[in-house]
C-alpha positions in Angstrom: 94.9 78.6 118.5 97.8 78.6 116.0 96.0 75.5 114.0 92.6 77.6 114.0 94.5 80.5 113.0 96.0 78.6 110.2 92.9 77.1 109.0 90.6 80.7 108.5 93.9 81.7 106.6 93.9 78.6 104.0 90.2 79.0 104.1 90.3 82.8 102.7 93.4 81.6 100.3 90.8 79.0 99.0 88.1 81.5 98.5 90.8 83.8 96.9 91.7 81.0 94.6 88.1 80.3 94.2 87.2 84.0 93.1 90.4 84.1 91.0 89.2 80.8 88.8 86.1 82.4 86.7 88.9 84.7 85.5 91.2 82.3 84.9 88.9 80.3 83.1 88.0 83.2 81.3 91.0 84.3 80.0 91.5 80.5 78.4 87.9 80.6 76.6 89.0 84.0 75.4 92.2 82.7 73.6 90.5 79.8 72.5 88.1 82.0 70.6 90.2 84.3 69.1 92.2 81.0 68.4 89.1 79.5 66.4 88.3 82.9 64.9 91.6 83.4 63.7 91.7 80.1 62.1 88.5 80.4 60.3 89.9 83.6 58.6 93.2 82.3 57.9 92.0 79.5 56.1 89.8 81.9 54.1 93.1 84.1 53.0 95.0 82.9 49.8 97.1 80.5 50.6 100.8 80.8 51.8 103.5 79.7 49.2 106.6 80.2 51.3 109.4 77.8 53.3 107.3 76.5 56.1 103.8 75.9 53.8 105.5 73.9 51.3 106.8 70.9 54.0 105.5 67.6 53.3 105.9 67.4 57.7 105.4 70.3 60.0 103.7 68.5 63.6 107.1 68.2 65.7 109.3 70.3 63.4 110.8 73.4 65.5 111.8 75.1 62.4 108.0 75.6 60.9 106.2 76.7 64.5 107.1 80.7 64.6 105.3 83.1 66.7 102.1 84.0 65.4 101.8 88.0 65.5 98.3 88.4 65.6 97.9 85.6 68.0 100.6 87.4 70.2 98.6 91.1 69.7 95.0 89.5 70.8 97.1 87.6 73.7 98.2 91.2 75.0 94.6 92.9 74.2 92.8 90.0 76.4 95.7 90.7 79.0 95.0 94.6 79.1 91.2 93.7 78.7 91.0 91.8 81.8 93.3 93.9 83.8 91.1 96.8 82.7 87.8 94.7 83.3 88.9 93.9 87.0 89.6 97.2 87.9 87.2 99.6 86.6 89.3 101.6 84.1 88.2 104.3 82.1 89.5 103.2 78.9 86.7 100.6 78.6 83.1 101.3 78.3 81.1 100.3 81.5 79.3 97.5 80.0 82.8 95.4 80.0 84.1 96.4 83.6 83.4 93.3 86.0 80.7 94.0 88.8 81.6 96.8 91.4 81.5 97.5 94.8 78.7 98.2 96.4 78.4 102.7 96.4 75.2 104.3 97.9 72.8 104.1 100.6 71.0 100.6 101.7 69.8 99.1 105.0 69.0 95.9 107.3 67.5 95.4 110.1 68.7 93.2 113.4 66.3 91.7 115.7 67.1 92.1 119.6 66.1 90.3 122.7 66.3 91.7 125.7 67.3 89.6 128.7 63.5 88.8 129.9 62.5 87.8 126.4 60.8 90.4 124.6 62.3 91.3 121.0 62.0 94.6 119.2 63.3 95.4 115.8 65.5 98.2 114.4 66.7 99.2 111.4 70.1 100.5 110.3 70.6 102.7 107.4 74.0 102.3 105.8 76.1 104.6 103.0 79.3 103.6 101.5 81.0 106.0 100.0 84.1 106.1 97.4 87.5 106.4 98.3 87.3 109.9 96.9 84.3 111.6 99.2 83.7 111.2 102.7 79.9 111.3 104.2 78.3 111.5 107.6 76.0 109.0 108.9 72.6 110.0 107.8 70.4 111.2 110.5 67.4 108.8 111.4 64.7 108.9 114.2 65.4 106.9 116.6 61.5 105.4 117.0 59.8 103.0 119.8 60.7 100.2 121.6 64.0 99.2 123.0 65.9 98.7 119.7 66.4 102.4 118.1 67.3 103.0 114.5 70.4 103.8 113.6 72.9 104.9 110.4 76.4 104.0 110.1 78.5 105.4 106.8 82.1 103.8 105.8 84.3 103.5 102.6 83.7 100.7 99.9 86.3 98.1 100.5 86.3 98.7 104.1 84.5 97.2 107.2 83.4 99.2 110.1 81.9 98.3 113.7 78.3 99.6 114.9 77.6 99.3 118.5 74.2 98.7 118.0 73.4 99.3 121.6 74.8 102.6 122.1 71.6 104.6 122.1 69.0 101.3 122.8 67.2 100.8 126.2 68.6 97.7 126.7 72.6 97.0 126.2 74.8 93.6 126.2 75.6 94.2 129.7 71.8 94.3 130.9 71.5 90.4 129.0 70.4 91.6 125.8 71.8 90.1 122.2 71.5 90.5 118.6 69.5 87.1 117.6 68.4 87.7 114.1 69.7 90.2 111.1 66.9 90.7 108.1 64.6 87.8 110.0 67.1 85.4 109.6 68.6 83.9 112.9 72.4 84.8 114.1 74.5 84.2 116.9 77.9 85.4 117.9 80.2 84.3 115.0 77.6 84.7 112.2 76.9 86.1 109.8 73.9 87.3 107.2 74.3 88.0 103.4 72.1 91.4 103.4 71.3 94.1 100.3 74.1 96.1 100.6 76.8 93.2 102.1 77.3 91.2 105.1 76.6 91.6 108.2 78.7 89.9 110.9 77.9 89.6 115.1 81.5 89.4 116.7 82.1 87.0 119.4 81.6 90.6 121.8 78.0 90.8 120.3 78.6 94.1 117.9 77.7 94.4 114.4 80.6 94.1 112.2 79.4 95.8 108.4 81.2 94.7 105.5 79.8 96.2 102.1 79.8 93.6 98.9 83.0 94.2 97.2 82.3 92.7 94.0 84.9 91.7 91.6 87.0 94.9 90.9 90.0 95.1 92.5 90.9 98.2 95.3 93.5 100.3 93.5 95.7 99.7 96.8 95.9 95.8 95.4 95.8 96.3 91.5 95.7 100.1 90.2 94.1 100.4 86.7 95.8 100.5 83.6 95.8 104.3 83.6 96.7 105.0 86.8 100.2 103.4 86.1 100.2 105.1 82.5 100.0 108.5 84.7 102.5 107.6 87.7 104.9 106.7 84.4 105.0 109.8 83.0 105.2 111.8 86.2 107.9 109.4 87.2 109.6 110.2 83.9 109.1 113.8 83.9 109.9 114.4 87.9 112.0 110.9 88.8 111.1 109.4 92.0 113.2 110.1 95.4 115.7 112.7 93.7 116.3 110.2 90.9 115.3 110.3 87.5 113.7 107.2 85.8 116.2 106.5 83.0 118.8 106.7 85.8 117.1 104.0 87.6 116.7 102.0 84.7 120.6 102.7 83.4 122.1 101.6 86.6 119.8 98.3 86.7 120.7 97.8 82.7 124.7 98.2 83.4 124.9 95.8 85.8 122.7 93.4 84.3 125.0 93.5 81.1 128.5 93.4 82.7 127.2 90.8 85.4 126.2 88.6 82.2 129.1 89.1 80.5 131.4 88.4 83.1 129.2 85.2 83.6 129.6 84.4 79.7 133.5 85.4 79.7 134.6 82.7 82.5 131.6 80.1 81.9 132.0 79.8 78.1 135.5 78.5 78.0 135.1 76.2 81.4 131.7 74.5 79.4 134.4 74.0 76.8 137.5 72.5 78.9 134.3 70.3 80.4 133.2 68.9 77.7 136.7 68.4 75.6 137.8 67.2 78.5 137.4 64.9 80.9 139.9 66.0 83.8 138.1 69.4 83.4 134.7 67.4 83.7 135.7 65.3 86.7 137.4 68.5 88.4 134.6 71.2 87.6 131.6 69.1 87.0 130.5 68.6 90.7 131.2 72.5 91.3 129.1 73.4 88.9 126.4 70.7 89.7 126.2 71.4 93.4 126.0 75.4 92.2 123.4 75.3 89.6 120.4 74.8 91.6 121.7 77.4 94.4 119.4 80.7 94.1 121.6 83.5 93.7 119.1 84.9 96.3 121.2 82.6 98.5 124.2 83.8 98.1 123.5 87.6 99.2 124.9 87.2 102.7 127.8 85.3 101.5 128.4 88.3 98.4 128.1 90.7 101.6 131.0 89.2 103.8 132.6 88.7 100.5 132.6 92.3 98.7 130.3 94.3 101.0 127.3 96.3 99.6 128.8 98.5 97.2 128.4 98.3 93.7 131.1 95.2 93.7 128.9 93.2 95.6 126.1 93.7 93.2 128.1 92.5 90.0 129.3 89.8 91.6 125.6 88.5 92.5 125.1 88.5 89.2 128.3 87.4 87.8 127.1 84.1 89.7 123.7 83.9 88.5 125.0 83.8 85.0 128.2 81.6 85.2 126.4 78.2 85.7 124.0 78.9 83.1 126.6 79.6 80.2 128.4 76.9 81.7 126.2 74.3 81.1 125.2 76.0 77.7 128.9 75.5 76.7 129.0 72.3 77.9 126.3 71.3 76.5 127.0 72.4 72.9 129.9 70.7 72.5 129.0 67.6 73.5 125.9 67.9 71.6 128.3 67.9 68.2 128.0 65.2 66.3 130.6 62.8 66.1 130.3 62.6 62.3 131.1 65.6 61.7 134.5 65.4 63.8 135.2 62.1 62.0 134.6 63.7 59.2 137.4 66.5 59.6 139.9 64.3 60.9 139.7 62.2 57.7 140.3 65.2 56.1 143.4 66.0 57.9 142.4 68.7 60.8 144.2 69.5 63.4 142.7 69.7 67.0 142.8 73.5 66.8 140.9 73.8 63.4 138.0 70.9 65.0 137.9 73.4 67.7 137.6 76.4 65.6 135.5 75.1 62.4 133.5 72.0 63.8 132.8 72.7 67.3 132.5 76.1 67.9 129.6 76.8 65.1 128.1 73.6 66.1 127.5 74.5 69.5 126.9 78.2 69.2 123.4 77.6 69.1 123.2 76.1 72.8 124.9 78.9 74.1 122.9 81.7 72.5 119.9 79.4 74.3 121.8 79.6 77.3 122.6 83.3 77.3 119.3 84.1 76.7 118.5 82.1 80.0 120.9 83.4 82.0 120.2 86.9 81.1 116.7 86.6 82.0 117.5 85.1 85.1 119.8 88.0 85.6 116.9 90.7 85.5 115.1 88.5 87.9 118.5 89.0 90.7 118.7 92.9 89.2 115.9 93.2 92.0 117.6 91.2 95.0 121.1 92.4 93.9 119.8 96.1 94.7 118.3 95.1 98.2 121.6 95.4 98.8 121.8 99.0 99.9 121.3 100.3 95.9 120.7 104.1 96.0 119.8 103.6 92.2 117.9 101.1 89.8 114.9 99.9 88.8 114.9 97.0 91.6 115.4 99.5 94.3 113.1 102.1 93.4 110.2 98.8 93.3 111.2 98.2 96.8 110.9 101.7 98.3 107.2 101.6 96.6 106.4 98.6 98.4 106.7 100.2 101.7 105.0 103.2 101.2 102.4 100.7 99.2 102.5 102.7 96.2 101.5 99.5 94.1 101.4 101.9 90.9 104.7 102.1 91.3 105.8 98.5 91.6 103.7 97.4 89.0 105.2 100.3 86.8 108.5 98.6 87.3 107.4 95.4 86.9 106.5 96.2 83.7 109.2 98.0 82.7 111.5 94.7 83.4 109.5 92.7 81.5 109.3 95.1 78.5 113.1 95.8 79.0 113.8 92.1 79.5 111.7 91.0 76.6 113.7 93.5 74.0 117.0 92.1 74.7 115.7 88.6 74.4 114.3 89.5 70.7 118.2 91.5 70.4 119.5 88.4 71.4 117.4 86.7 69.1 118.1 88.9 66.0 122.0 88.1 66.7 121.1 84.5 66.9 119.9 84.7 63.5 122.6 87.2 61.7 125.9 85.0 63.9 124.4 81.3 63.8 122.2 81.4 60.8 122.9 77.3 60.5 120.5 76.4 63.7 117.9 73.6 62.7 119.4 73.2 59.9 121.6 70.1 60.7 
């Protein structure tokens, strides 16, 4: 039973993954059009006399691939574009939205046979109705012979059962069966493809109606691009559970920022002592190794014993997520200095502390402003699990009260708002980069 179980649930992942891969496929035809398109109109523009354009070599060469903007735009347009597609949004005309669910009034008809053989056909009319309206079956004459006609009305995206014997002359318990659906033969466990959806006969012998959902996605699974703008800005304006939004996001931001820095504070200068030298790097390297692939998920019933679930317990989570990280950043750096360069400032009479200060730090600035910028997005991905941890506030805790009452609007809304928040301290951290270490790929 489990294994059967198990095997109609990879089965439906399959056909998941199976509807999921015209989109998919999609989405990478898209970018490679806009790709070729924006090719064929750079190389019409005059062109570019700068840095990068005048290199003999560029294939290979970090410092001449930069982010193309318009590339990065029609990446983000295709994004919205297909999200909007796939949901039935608004904001795009009709002709782009991807095929619907099937809305309004069809039929089929199932063939029974009675338990001394004879057969008799009826018909079943069948409305599906939005998630905004609710109808009543149509009424319908019942007509001759022992199968009467019948309606049934239910909600697009839903199923719904119709004892089809209910008002025949003959029912399952006098013999009789369902044996055909649209003059195409079914048994228990079958089903038919009809006009409006399909059409299943349970293992019981009722009719089991499942209207053709297309390929839009029920709001419940993936609201359109609106209905998040909307829950936004009532979220904004009203705050959600007696909390405004900027306090939810303030609380997730502080903690984010002092667990990293904490992180940076105590792993910068052990990266150093490990990689100048090498009792540090026999005492602290396995610590670090053994801790580095630990998820700080993990480590949230330890941090509980440990500090409880106040606001303590929640730093330290992400004190720990970062710590490794900037470790290995520092360590990293500095042993990625090159040795010519400390040759070269011995010859000239340095001391140890003026290596330190004018050969190694600046040379291995640049791996830890890498590694910062990985361990703070790692850190907004543990703001979430750090505030499982009886939050009352943050961004992480107000996506997790969503979830239960399924208000996927919501999650998504924060979801987003990680992202966009996570993705402007990256380019902050980025700007920094370029103003404090202005030397990277330069040699």
């Amino acid at each position: 039973m489990i294994i059967s179980d198990l095997g109609q649930e990879l089965a439906q992942l399959g056909l998941g993954l199976l509807r999921a891969l015209p989109f998919m496929i999609g989405y990478v035809l898209l970018i490679l059009l806009f790709a070729l398109v924006w090719r064929l109109v750079k190389r019409a523009l005059t062109p570019r006399r700068d840095f990068t354009s005048l290199k003999t070599v560029t294939f290979g060469d970090e410092s001449a691939v930069v982010s193309n903007t318009v590339a990065s735009v029609i990446s983000v347009v295709v994004v919205f574009l297909l999200w909007g597609a796939f949901t039935g949004s608004a904001l795009l005309p009709r002709f782009l939205h991807a095929p619907g669910p099937f809305i309004g009034q069809g039929s089929f008809t199932y063939t029974v046979e009675a338990a001394d053989g004879r057969r008799d056909d009826a018909r079943v009319d069948v409305t599906v109705y939005d998630k905004d309206g609710v109808v009543d079956p149509a009424a319908v004459a019942p007509g001759e012979g022992i199968a009467k006609d019948d309606s049934i009305a239910l909600q697009a995206y839903r199923s719904k059962l119709l004892l089809w014997d209910a008002n025949d002359e003959v029912t399952r318990k006098d013999g009789a069966r369902i044996v055909a659906i649209d003059g195409k033969p079914v048994g228990p466990g079958g089903e038919v493809e009809t006009a409006i959806g399909r059409v299943a006969v349970t293992d019981k012998g009722t009719l089991n109606v499942v209207p053709a959902q297309g390929m839009q996605m029920e709001e419940i699974w993936l609201p359109a691009p609106e209905a998040v703008w909307h829950r936004l800005i009532t979220i904004w304006r009203d705050g959600y559970q007696n909390v405004t939004l900027a306090e939810h996001l303030s609380y997730s931001l502080f903690r984010v920022v002092v667990g990293f820095l904490l992180g940076a504070i105590v792993g910068i200068p052990l990266g150093y002592a490990m990689g100048l030298s090498d009792w540090f790097r026999g005492w602290f390297d396995p610590i670090v190794e053994f801790m580095r692939p630990v998820p700080p998920l993990a480590l949230i019933p330890l941090v509980i014993i440990w500090a409880g679930i106040g606001e303590q317990g929640k730093i330290i989570l992400l004190f720990l997520a970062a710590l490794w990280i900037m470790a290995i950043a520092a360590r990293s750096g500095v042993s990625g200095v090159k040795i010519s360069k400390v040759h070269a400032a011995y010859s000239l009479g340095a001391s140890k502390v003026q290596i330190l200060r004018h050969v190694i730090i600046p040379n291995s600035l640049p791996e830890i402003f890498t590694g910062a910028r990985v361990a703070m997005g790692v850190c907004w991905g543990t703001v979430v699990a750090a505030e499982l941890v009886a939050a009352e506030k943050g961004i992480g805790k107000m996506i997790v009260a969503a979830a239960k009452f399924q208000s996927t609007d919501i999650v998504i809304m924060g979801i987003i708002l990680i992202g966009v928040i996570g993705f402007g301290i990256d380019l902050l951290m980025r700007w920094a980069e370029r103003i404090l270490v202005p030397w990277k790929g330069k040699g």
